[in-house]
C-alpha positions as a Python dict, from the first residue, in 0.01 Angstrom:
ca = {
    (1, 'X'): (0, 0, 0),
    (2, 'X'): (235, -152, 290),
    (3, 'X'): (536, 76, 187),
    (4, 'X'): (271, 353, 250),
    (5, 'X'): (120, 252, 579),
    (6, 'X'): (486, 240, 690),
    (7, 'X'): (557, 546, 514),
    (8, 'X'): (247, 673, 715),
    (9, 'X'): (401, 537, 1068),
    (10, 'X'): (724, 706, 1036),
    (11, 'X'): (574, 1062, 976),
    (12, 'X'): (321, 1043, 1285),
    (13, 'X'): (603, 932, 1469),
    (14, 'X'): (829, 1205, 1330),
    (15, 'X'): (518, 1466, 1437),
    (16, 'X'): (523, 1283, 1789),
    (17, 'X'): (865, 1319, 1855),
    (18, 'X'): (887, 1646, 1754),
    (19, 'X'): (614, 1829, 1981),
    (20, 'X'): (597, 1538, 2266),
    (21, 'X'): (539, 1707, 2598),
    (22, 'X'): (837, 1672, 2834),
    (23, 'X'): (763, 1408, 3054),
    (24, 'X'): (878, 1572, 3408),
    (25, 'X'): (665, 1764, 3604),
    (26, 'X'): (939, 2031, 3578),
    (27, 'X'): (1012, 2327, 3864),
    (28, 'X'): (695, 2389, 4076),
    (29, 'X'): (599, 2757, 4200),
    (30, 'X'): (825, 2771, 4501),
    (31, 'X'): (1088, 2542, 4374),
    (32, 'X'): (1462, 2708, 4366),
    (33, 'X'): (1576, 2702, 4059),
    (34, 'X'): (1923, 2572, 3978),
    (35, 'X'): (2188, 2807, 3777),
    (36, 'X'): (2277, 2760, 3400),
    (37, 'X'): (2486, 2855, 3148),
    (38, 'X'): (2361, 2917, 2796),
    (39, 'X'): (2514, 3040, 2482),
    (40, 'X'): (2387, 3384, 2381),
    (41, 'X'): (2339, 3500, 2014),
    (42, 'X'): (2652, 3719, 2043),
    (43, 'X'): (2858, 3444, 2145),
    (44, 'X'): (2870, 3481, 2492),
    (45, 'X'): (2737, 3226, 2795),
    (46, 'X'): (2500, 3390, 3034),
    (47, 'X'): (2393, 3258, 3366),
    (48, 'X'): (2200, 3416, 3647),
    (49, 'X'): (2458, 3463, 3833),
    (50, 'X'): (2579, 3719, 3557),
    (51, 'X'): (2348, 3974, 3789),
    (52, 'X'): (2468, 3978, 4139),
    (53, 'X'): (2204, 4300, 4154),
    (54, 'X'): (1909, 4114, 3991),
    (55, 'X'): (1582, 4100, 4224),
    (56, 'X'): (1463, 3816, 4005),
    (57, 'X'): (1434, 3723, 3597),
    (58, 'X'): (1150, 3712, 3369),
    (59, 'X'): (1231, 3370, 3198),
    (60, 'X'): (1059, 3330, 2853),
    (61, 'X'): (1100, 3067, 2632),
    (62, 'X'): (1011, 3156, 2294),
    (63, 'X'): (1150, 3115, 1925),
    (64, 'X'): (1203, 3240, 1541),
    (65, 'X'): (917, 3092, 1373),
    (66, 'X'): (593, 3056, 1594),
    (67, 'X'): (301, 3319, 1493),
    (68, 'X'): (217, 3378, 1837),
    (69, 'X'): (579, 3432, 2018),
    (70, 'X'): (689, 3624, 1718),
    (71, 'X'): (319, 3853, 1809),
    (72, 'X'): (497, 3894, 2159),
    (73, 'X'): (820, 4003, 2051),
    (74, 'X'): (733, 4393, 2131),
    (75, 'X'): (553, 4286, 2460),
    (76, 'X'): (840, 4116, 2578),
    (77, 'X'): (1112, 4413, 2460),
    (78, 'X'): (856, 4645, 2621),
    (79, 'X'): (857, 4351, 2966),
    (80, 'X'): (1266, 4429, 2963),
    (81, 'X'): (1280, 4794, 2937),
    (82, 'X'): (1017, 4831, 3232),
    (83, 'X'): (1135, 4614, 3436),
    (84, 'X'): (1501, 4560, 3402),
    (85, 'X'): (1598, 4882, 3577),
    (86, 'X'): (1383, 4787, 3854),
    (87, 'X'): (1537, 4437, 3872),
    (88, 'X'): (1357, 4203, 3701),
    (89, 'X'): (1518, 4132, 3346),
    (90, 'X'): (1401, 3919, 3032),
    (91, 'X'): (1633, 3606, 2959),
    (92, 'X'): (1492, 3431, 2682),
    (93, 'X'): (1580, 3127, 2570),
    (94, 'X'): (1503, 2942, 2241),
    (95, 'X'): (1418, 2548, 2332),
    (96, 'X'): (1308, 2426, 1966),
    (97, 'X'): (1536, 2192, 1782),
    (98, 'X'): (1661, 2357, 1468),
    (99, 'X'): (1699, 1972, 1297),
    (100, 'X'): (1320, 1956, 1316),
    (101, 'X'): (1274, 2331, 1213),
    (102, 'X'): (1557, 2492, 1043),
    (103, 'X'): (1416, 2818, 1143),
    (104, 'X'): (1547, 2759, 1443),
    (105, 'X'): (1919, 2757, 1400),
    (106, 'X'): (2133, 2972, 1602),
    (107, 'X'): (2231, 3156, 1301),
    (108, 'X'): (1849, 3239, 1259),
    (109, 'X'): (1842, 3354, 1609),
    (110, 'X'): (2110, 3571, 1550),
    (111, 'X'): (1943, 3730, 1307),
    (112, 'X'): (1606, 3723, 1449),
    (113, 'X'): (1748, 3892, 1753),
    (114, 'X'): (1930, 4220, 1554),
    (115, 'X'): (1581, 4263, 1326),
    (116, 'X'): (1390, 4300, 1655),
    (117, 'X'): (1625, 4509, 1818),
    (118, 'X'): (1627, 4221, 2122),
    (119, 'X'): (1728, 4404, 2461),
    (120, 'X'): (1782, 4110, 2657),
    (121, 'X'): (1941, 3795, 2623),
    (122, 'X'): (1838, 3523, 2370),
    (123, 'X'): (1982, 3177, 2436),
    (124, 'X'): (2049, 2830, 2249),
    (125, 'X'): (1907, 2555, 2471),
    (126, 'X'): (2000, 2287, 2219),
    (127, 'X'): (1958, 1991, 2386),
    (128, 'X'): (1635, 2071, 2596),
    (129, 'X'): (1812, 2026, 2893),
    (130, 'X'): (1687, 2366, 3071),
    (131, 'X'): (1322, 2370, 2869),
    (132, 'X'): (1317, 1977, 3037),
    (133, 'X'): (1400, 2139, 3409),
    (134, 'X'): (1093, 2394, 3364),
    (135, 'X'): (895, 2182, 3207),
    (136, 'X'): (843, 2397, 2925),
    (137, 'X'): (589, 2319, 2673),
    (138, 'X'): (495, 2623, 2410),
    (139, 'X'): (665, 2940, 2289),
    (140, 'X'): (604, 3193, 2451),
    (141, 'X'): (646, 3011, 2815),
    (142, 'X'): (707, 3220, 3059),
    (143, 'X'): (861, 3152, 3448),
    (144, 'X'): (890, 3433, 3719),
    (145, 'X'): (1220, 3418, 3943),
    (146, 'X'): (1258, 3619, 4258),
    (147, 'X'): (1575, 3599, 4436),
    (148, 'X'): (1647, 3497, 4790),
    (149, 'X'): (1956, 3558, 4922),
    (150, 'X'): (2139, 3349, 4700),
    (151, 'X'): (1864, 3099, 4565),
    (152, 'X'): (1610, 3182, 4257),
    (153, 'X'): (1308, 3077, 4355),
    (154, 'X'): (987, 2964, 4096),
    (155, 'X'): (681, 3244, 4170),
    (156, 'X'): (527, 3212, 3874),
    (157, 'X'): (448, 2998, 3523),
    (158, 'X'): (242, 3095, 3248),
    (159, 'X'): (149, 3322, 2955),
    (160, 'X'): (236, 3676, 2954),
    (161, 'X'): (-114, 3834, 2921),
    (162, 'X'): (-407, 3724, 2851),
    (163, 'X'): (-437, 3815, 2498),
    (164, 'X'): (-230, 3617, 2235),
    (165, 'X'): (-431, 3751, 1908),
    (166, 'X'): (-478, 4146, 1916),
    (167, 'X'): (-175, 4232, 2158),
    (168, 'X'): (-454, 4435, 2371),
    (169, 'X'): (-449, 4204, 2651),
    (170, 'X'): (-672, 4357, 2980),
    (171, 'X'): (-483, 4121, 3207),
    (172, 'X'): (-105, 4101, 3185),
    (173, 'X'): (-27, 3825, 3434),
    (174, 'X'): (342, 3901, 3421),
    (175, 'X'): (335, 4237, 3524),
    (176, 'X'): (74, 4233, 3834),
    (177, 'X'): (326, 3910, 3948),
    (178, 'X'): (599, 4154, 3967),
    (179, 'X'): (380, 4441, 4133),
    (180, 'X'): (264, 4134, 4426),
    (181, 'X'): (638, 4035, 4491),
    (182, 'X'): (741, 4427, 4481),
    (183, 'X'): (447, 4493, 4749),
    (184, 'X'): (587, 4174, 4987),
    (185, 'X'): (287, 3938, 4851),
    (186, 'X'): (211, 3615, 4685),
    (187, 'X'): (159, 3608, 4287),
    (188, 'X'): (-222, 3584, 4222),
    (189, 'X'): (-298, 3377, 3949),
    (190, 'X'): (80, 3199, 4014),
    (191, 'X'): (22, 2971, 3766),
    (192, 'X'): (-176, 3026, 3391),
    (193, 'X'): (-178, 2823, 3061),
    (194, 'X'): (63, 2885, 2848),
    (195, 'X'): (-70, 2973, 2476),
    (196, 'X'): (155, 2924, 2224),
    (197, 'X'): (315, 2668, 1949),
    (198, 'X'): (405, 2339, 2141),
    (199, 'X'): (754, 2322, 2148),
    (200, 'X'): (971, 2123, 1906),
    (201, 'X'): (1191, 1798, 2073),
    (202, 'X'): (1480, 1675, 1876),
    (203, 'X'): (1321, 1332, 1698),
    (204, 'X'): (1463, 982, 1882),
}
C-alpha cells in the first residue's frame, strides 16, 4: 500500500512538472521584445533580425501532438500567406519537451512540418528559455510583434480566433490586430485567452 501511495506521489508530481505554468509574468503588451536565435526544422537558426524588411511577426507557439494546434495548422499557413507579403510573417516555435512527449522531438517536427506543407518557420525551443520570456502557456499561443525602428515591440497575446472546435471562427483576433496597427491604431482586444493544450515543461 506505501510503495503505492509513493508510487502515486511521483506520477502527480511527474503530471505537475510537466504542464506547470511558467512562473514569470512574461513580456507585457508594449514590452520590446529581445532577439533570439532558434534552430529551424531544416537545420538552420532563425532570428528576427533574419528580416531587416519585416513590419512585425506573428509569433505562435504551437506543437506536433495537441488536437487543437494541430486544428490550426491551415489557419496559421493561411495567417503566413496573407500576411507575410504585407510584412507580418508566422515564426512558430515548438516549446514542449520531447522527454515528456516523444511526439515532440525535432525529428517529429521535421516531419510534421513537410506533411503540412509549413510556409514559415518552425523552431526547437528546447529548453523553454523563449516560451519562459513570453510567458507562454498552451499551444497554439500566439504574440503580435510590430517593429519600431529597430526594437520589436509586444501588441498583442492571445488565441488566434475565437473558434478552436469548427475552424469557423466569426472573430479572428489576429487578423483585426494587424488591420489596427496597419491603420496607425491600438490592438482592440490586445490581450485574449489562449485555448489550447497547456504546454509541456521538462520534469525537475
Amino acid at each position: 500500500m506505501k510503495a503505492m501511495n509513493v508510487l502515486g506521489v511521483a506520477l502527480v508530481g511527474l503530471m505537475i512538472s510537466a504542464s506547470a505554468p511558467v512562473s514569470s509574468p512574461g513580456y507585457q503588451i508594449g514590452d520590446v521584445v529581445e532577439d533570439f536565435r532558434l534552430k529551424n526544422v531544416d537545420g538552420n537558426h532563425v532570428s528576427l533580425t533574419d528580416y531587416p524588411d519585416a513590419k512585425g511577426f506573428i509569433v505562435i507557439f504551437t506543437c506536433n501532438t495537441c488536437p487543437v494546434a494541430k486544428g490550426y495548422e491551415d489557419r496559421i499557413i493561411a495567417l503566413d500567406r496573407q500576411y507575410k507579403s504585407q510584412g507580418y510573417p508566422v515564426i512558430a516555435i515548438n516549446p514542449n519537451d520531447a522527454g515528456v512527449d516523444p511526439g515532440e522531438s525535432y525529428e517529429q517536427m521535421q516531419q510534421r512540418a513537410t506533411d503540412k506543407g509549413f510556409t514559415f518557420p518552425y523552431l526547437l525551443d528546447p529548453d523553454h528559455t523563449i516560451t519562459k520570456k513570453f510567458a507562454a502557456t498552451h499551444t497554439p499561443h500566439t504574440f503580435l510583434l510590430q517593429k519600431d525602428g529597430d526594437d520589436h515591440v509586444l501588441r498583442y497575446i492571445g488565441a488566434i480566433d475565437n473558434d478552436s472546435r469548427s475552424g469557423n471562427p466569426d472573430t479572428k483576433f489576429v487578423e483585426d490586430a494587424i488591420a489596427a496597427l496597419q491603420q496607425g491604431k491600438e490592438p482592440d482586444p490586445a490581450t485574449t485567452k489562449a485555448v489550447g493544450c497547456a504546454v509541456k515543461w521538462k520534469s525537475t
